[in-house]
C-alpha positions, 0 to 999 in steps of 0.5 A: 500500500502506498504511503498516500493510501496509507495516509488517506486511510488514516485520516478516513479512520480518524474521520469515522472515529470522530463521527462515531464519537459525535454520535455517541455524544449526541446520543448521551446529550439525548439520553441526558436532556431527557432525563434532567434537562427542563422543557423550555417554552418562550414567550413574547409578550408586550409587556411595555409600550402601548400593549403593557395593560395585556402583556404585564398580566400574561408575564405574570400568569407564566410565571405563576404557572410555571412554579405551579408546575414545578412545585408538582414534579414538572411534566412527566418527571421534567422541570418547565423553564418559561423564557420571557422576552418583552417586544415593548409593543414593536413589530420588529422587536416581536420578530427579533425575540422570536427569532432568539427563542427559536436559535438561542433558546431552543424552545419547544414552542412559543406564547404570544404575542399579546396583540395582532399586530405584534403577532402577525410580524413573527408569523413567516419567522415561526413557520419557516422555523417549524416552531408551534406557536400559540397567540394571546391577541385576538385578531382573526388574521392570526389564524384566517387563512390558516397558518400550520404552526399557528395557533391562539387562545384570545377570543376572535374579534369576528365573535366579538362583533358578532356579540356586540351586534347580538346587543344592539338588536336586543335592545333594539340599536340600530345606528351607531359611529365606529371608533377604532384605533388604528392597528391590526387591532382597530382594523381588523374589528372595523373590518369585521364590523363593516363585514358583519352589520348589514346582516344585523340590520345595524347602520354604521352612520359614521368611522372615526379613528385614534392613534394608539398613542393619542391623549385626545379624541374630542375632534372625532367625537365632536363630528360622531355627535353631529351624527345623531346615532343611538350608540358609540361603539368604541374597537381597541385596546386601553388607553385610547378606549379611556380617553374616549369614555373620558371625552364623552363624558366631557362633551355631553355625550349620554348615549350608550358607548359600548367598547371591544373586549380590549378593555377586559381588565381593571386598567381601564376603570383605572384610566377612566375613573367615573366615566367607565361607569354604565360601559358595556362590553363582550369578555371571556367570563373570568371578570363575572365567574362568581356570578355564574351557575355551578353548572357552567363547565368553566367556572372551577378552572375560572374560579382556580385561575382567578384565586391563585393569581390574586394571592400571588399578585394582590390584584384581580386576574383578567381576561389578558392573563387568561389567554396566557393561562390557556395557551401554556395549559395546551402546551403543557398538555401537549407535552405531556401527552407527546413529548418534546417534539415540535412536529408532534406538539403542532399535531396535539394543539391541532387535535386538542379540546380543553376547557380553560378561562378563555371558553370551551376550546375544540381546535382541529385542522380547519380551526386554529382557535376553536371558540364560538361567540358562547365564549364571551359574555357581555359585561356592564361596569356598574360603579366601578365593578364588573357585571353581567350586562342584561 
């Protein structure tokens, strides 16, 4: 054999020797991550910036949660670490933190974001990398058309126009100006709006919109009131949805003002003081779960949800938290049935019923969200506390 072959033979010895020991490695690093390693699910969530009023409570629902599911041996013998990035309500921030989770942190799969805008900029970013994630907003883009690897927990704004119009012709409302703030969130409920009130006979005199930075609507609210119309529906999320309760109040204006369930948390009566008193609005029945019947099929996961986060947070739970708390529910139920697998998880969200704060949840492969309207009820703040609106 001649010294080049010998030589050759050599390095491919060396070669296989190496490769031999990769796999070993890699072998043992799969024997030892299954056997110690936490599984590890990321989040993005707005926790400053415009979104904050969803994201802090979605932050801190995590959290609880996942020293709730650790202080019980983890799921199936594995510890569960939760890493939480803040986009501060930016699109590309969202896309940035996704992308760390995904190449960085290797997560299983992801949580957030909290609004439709901030979610929808880190949806190509998911898909290409093949990583499950759950959305808390509730834009109905989010998941129409359907995305394979996308799901979300937060009620569709198509079900909540579709409440809200179910109020106005009970109680017999048929003109009314549209305020929106302009976002995916704003838009996406104007579009609804405008898709969905022919059907219910409801006229919408007049569209006006807000910046979701702005600290005054009086001018578009001044041209609403020329409008003579029997109600103000206001579509975003807090604070612009308090300043428009504020300036109605100061302008005179007593007709019903009738909000999305943006504003589903105490923030807003925070932010609007008395002028929140009398406001209705379609949310998920975490805020009246004291109210309901024993025999609704929600109310102990509501009632567990809402004790555990007041005693470990001094305040009440509210419907943004609740998407939170269902989306790590469904992934942690996901993981216990599958395993760390990212195909496999995708699979078990696509085929999951649960019951959990946000309703009764029936995903399958043509519903990436598997709510109906039923999972909202409408809420009518009465001195500053929630009620169920008649």
């Amino acid at each position: 054999m001649s010294k080049t072959a010998i030589h050759f033979a050599t390095i491919s010895g060396m070669l296989a020797l190496v490769m031999f020991a990769l796999i070993m490695l890699c072998s043992q690093a799969h024997v030892a991550w299954g056997a110690n390693e936490p599984y590890v699910i990321g989040a993005v969530l707005d926790m400053s910036g415009p979104g904050s009023p969803l994201g802090t409570p979605e932050a801190d629902t995590l959290k609880m949660l996942e020293k709730k599911v650790n202080a019980k041996g983890g799921i199936n013998g594995h510890p569960v670490k939760v890493v939480i990035y803040d986009n501060a309500s930016d699109e590309a921030q969202s896309v940035m933190a996704m992308k760390k989770l995904i190449e960085s942190n290797h997560v299983l799969a992801i949580i957030g974001s909290s609004q439709t805008g901030t979610t929808l900029a880190g949806a190509a970013t998911v898909e290409a990398a093949k990583v499950p994630l759950v959305s808390c907003a509730s834009g109905v883009k989010i998941v129409q058309p359907q995305k394979p690897w996308i799901f979300k927990t937060a009620q569709s704004d198509v079900h909540a126009v579709g409440k809200i119009l179910d109020y106005l012709k009970a109680h017999r409302i048929s003109k009314i100006a549209l305020i929106s703030v302009a976002n995916a969130f704003g838009d996406s409920g104007k579009n609804q709006f405008i898709a969905q009130a022919p059907g219910a006979k409801v006229n919408i005199a007049t569209m006006e919109s807000f910046g979701d930075k702005d600290t005054d609507m009086k001018a578009q609210l001044m041209r609403i009131r020329g409008c003579r119309v029997q109600a103000v529906v206001c579509y975003g999320t807090n604070p612009g949805p308090a300043i428009v309760a504020k300036n109605m109040q100061a302008l005179g204006m007593k007709m019903p003002l009738i909000m999305s369930h943006g504003i589903a948390n105490k923030k807003f009566i925070e932010l609007a003081g008395p002028a929140a008193n009398g406001i209705v609005f379609p949310a998920g029945k975490v805020l009246v779960a004291n109210t309901l019947p024993n025999t609704d099929p929600q109310k102990k996961v509501l009632l567990d949800y809402a004790n555990s986060f007041t005693k470990e947070y001094h305040r009440d739970a509210d419907t943004f938290g609740g998407h939170a708390y269902d989306a790590f529910s469904l992934i942690c139920q996901a993981l216990k049935k599958v395993g760390p697998d990212r195909q496999k998880l995708r699979n078990e969200l696509e085929r999951s019923h649960y019951v959990g704060v946000g309703g009764m949840f029936r995903f399958s492969s043509a519903d990436h969200n598997g709510l109906s309207k039923d999972a909202f009820a409408m809420v009518r703040i009465v001195n500053g506390q929630w009620t169920l609106a008649q």
